[in-house]
Backbone bond lengths (Angstrom), bond angles and torsions (degrees), N, CA, C in turn:
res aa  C-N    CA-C-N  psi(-1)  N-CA   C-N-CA  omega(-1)  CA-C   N-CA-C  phi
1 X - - - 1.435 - - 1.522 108.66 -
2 X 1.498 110.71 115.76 1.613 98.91 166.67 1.600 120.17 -67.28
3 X 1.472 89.10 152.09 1.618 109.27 -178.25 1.911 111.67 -123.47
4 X 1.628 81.58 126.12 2.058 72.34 174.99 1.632 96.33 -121.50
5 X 1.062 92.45 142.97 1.536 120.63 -168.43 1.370 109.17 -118.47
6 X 1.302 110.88 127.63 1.867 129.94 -166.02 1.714 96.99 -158.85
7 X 0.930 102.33 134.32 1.477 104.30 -179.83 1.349 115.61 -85.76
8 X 1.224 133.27 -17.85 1.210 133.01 175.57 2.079 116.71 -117.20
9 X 1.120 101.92 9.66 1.677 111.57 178.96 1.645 89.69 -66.68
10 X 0.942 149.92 -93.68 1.385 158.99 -177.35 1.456 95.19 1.22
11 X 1.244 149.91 -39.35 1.343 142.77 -138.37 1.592 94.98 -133.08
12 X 1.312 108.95 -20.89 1.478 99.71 179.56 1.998 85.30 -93.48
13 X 1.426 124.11 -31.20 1.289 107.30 170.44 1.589 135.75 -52.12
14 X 1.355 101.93 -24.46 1.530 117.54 -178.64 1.455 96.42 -103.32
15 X 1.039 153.87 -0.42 1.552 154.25 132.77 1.546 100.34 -38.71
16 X 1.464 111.65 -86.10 1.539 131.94 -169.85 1.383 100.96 -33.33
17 X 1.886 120.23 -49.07 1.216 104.06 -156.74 1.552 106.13 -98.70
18 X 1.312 129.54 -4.70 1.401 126.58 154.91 1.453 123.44 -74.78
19 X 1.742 113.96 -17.80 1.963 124.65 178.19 1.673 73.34 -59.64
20 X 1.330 126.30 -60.62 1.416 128.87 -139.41 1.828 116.47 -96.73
21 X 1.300 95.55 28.43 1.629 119.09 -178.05 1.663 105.78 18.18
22 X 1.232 117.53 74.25 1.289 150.88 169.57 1.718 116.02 -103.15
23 X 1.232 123.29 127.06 1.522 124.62 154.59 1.168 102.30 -82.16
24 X 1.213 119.71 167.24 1.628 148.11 179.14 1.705 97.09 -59.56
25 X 1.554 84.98 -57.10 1.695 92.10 179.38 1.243 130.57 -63.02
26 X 1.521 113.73 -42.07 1.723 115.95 156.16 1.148 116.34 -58.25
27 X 1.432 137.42 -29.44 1.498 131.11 -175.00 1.583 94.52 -76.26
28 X 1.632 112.77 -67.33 1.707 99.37 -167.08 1.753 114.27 -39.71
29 X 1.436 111.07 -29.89 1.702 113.88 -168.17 1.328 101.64 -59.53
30 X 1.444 118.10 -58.61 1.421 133.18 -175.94 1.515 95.56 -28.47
31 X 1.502 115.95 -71.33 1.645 132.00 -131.17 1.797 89.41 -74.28
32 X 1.268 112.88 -22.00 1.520 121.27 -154.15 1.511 99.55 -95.18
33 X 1.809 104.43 -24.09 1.772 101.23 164.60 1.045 105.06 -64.81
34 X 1.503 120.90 -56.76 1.857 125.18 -167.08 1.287 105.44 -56.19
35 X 1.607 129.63 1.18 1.289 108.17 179.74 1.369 123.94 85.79
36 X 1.318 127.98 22.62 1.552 152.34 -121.60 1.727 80.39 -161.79
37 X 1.352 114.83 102.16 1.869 109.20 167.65 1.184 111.97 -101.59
38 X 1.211 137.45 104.84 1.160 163.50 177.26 1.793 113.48 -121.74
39 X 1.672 111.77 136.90 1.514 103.42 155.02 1.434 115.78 -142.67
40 X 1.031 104.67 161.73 1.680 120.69 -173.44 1.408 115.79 -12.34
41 X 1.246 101.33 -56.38 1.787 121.58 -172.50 1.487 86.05 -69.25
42 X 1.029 164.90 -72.63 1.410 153.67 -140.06 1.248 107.48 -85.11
43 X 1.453 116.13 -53.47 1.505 118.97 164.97 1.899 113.75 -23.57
44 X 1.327 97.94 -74.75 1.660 110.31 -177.62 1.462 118.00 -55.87
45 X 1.215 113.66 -25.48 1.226 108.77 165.37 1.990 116.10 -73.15
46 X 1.175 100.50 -45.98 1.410 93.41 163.60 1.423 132.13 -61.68
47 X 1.082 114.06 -21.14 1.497 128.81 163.96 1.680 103.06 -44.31
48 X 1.376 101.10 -62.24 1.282 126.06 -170.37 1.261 148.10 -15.84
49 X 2.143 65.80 -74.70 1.353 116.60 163.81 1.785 121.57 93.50
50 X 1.264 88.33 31.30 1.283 122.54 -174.26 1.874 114.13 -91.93
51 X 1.304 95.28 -35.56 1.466 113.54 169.29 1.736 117.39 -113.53
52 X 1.331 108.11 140.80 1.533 120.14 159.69 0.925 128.20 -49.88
53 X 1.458 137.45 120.06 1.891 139.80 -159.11 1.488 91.34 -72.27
54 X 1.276 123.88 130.70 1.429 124.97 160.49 2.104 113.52 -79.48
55 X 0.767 102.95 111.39 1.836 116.98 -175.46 1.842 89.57 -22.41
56 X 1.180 97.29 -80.39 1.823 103.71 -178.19 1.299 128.65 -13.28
57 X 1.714 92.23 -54.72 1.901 101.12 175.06 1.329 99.91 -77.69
58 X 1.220 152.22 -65.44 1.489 132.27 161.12 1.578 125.23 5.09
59 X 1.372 93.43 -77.57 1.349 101.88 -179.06 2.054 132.77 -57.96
60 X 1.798 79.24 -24.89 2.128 94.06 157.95 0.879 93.71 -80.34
61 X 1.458 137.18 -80.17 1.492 112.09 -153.46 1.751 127.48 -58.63
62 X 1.279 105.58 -24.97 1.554 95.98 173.04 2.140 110.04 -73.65
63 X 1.554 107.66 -21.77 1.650 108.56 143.57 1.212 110.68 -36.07
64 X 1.629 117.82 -85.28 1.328 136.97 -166.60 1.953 117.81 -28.61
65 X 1.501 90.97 -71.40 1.456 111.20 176.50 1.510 111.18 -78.61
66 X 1.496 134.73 16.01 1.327 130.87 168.34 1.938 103.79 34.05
67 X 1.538 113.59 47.89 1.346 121.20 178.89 1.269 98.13 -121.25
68 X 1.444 122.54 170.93 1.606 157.36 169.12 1.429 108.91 -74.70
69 X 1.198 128.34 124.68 1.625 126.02 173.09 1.062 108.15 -46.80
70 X 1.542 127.68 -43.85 1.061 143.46 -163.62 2.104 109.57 -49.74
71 X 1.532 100.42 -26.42 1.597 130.18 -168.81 1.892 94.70 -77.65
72 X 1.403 115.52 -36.12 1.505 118.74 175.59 1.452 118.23 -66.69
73 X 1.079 100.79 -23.73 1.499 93.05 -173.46 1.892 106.23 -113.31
74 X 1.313 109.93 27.61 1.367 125.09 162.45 1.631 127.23 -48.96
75 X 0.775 114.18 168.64 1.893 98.70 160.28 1.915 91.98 -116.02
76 X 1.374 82.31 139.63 2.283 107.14 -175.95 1.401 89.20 -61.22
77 X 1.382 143.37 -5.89 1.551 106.85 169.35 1.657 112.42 -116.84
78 X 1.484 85.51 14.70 1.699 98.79 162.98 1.414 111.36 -75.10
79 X 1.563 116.86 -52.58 1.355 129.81 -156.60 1.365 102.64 -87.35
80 X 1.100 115.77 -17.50 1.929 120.68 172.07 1.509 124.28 -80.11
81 X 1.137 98.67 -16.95 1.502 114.13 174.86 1.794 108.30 -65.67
């Protein structure tokens, strides 16, 4: 599985998914309809930034949030504004 690695995506990820009044737990459910296996505990660590973004979950959540990749690699007090 590719992995993209950014040291600060995790925080612009937990930005995106609070702009988009999401729990951790409603987002993993979502990703786990699309067929995307992910859980909570792994999720938050990517938040973190503790873990490597897997490309796949990227590509749901920019599904999810109907956003531009280009929006992931933001800085989180861009997207909070």
């Amino acid at each position: 599985m590719q992995k993209l690695k950014n040291s600060n995506m995790g925080y612009t990820l937990r930005a995106l998914r609070k702009v988009n009044g999401y729990t951790q737990d409603q987002l993993v459910a979502k990703l786990n309809l699309m067929g995307i296996e992910i859980n909570r505990n792994v999720y938050s660590r990517i938040e973190t930034c503790e873990l490597n973004i897997p490309v796949n979950l990227l590509v749901g959540l920019q599904e999810i949030y109907s956003c531009t990749f280009d929006d992931f690699f933001r800085a989180p007090e861009d997207i909070l504004r």
